[in-house]
C-alpha positions in Angstrom: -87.3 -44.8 5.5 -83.2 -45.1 5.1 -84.2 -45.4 1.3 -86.0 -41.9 1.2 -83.0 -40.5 3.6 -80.7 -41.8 1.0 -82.7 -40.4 -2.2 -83.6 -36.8 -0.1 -79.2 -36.8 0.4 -79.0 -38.1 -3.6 -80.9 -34.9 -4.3 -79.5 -32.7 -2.5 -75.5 -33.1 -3.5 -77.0 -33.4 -7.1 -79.1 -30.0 -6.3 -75.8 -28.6 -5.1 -73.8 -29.2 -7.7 -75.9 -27.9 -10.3 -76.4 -24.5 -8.5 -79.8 -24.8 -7.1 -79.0 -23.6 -3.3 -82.8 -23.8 -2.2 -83.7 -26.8 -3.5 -80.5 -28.4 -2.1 -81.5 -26.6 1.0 -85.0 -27.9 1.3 -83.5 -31.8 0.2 -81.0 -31.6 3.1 -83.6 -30.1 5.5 -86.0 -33.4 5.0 -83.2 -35.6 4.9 -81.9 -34.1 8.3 -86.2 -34.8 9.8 -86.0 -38.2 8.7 -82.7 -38.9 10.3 -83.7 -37.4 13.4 -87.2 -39.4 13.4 -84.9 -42.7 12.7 -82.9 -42.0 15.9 -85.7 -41.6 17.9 -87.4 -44.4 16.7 -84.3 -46.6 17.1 -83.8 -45.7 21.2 -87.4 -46.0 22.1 -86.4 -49.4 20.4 -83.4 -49.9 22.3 -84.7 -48.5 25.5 -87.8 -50.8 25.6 -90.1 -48.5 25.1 -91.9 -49.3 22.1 -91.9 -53.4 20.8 -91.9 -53.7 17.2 -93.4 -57.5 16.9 
């Protein structure tokens, strides 16, 4: 998941720089999801909550 975080952020500075605000937009709006799924993921972790075996 990092890997498509990393590609959606590649994406989006590449987007931006080449004058394409809504597809920049859109590429920092999925990275932004995925980082915020990641988080979760990684205090349910933390917390004890959910055991990945």
């Amino acid at each position: 998941m990092i890997k498509w975080i990393l590609i959606l952020l590649v994406v989006a500075a590449a987007a931006s720089l080449l004058g394409f605000p809504r597809l920049a937009g859109a590429a920092a709006t999925g990275a932004q999801v995925l980082i915020a799924i990641v988080l979760i993921l990684f205090l349910l972790v933390i917390l004890g909550v959910l055991a990945i075996t």
